[in-house]
C-alpha positions in Angstrom: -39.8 17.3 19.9 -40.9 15.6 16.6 -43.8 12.5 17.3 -41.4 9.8 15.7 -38.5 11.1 18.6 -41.4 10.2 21.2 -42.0 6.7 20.0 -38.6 6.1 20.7 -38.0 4.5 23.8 -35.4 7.1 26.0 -33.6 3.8 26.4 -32.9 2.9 22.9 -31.6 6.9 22.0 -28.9 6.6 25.4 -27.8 3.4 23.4 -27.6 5.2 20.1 -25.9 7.8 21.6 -23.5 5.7 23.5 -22.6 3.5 20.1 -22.0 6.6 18.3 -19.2 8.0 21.0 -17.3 4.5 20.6 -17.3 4.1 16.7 -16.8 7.5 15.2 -13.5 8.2 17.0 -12.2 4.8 15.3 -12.9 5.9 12.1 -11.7 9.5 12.3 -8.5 8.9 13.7 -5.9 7.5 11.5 -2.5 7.5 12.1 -0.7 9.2 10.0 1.2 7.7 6.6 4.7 7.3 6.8 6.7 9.6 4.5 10.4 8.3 4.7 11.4 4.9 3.9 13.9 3.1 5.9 15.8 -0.3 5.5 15.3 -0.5 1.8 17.8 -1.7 0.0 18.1 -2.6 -3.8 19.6 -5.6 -4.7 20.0 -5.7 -7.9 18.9 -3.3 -11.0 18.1 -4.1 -14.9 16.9 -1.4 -16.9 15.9 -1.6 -20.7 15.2 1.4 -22.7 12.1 0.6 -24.8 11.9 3.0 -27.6 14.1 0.2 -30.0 11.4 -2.5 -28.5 8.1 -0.7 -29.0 8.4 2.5 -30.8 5.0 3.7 -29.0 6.7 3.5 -25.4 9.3 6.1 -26.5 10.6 7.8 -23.3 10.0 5.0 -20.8 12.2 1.5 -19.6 11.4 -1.6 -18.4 13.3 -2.3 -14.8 13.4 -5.5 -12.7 14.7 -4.9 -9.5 15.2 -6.9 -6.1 14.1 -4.9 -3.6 14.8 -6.2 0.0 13.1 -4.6 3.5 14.9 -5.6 6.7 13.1 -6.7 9.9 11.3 -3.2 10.8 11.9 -1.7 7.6 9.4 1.2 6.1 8.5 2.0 2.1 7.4 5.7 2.8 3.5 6.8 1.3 4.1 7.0 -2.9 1.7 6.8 -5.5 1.7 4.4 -8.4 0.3 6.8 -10.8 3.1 7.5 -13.4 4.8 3.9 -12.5 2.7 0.7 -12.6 4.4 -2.6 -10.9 4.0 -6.1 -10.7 5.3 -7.2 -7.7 6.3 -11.1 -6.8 7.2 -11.9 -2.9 10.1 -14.6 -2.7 10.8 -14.7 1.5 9.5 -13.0 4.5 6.3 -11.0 5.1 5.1 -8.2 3.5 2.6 -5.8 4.8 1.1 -2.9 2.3 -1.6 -0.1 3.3 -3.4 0.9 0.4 -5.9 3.8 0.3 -8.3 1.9 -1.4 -7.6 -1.6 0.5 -6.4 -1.1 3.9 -3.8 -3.5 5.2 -2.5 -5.9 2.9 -0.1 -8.9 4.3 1.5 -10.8 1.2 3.4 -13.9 1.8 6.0 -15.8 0.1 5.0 -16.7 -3.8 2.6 -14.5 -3.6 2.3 -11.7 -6.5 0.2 -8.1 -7.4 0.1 -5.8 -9.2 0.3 -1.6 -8.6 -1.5 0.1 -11.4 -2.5 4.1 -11.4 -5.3 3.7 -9.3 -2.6 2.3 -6.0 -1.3 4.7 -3.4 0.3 2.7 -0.6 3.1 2.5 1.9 4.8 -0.8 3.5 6.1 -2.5 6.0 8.2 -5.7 7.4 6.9 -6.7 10.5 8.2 -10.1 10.3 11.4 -11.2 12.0 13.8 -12.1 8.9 14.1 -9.8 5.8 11.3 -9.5 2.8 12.9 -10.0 -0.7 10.5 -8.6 -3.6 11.0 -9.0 -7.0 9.7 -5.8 -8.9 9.1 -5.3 -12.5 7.7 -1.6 -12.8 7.5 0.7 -16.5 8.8 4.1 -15.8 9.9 7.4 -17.7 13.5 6.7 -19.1 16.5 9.0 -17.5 
């Protein structure tokens, strides 16, 4: 045994020890990321083409969408890399998990954006629907 492992009081290592067991199971277990999403409906859909707009977006429309998420409802895990958002909250609660963030829980008036760097899925936990108003850049169909 090394002299600074001696110093230590046996005490202070059973303590150590005892820490460690509690905390490292918290942070390696993580329930698993929804894939499907549930109770999502689309309200309503605008789409405009922007290649007449701005000749350098050729191949990709602007879309604002109402997107509501009924009491329970679940946006499966996606990634925000090929579609940035801005996002505006008008009623109900809405509860995003990003990678990078954790848990999010947005309120009504409340906006954000989703850029490349976002990877997320969401939730309604509250008790009456959540009605977002989406405005996301995407590769034209």
């Amino acid at each position: 045994m090394s002299r600074a492992l001696r110093r230590v009081p046996r005490e202070a290592l059973l303590m150590l020890g005892l820490f460690m067991l509690t905390i490292v199971p918290s942070v390696t277990a993580q329930e698993p990321k929804p894939q499907n999403t549930k109770g999502v409906s689309v309200g309503s859909n605008s789409t405009l083409l922007l290649t007449a707009q701005i000749p350098e977006m050729n191949g990709y429309a602007l879309r604002l969408r109402t997107i509501i998420l009924e009491p329970g409802a679940v946006v499966g895990y996606h990634s925000h890399a090929k579609r940035p958002v801005v996002a505006y909250l008008l009623s109900g609660e809405y509860t995003e998990h990003r990678d990078d963030h954790g848990e999010i829980v947005h309120i009504p008036g409340e906006q954000w954006v989703e850029g490349a760097d976002v990877a997320h899925w969401s939730e309604n936990r509250g008790p009456e629907p959540a009605v977002l108003i989406n405005v996301d850049v995407l590769p034209a169909k």
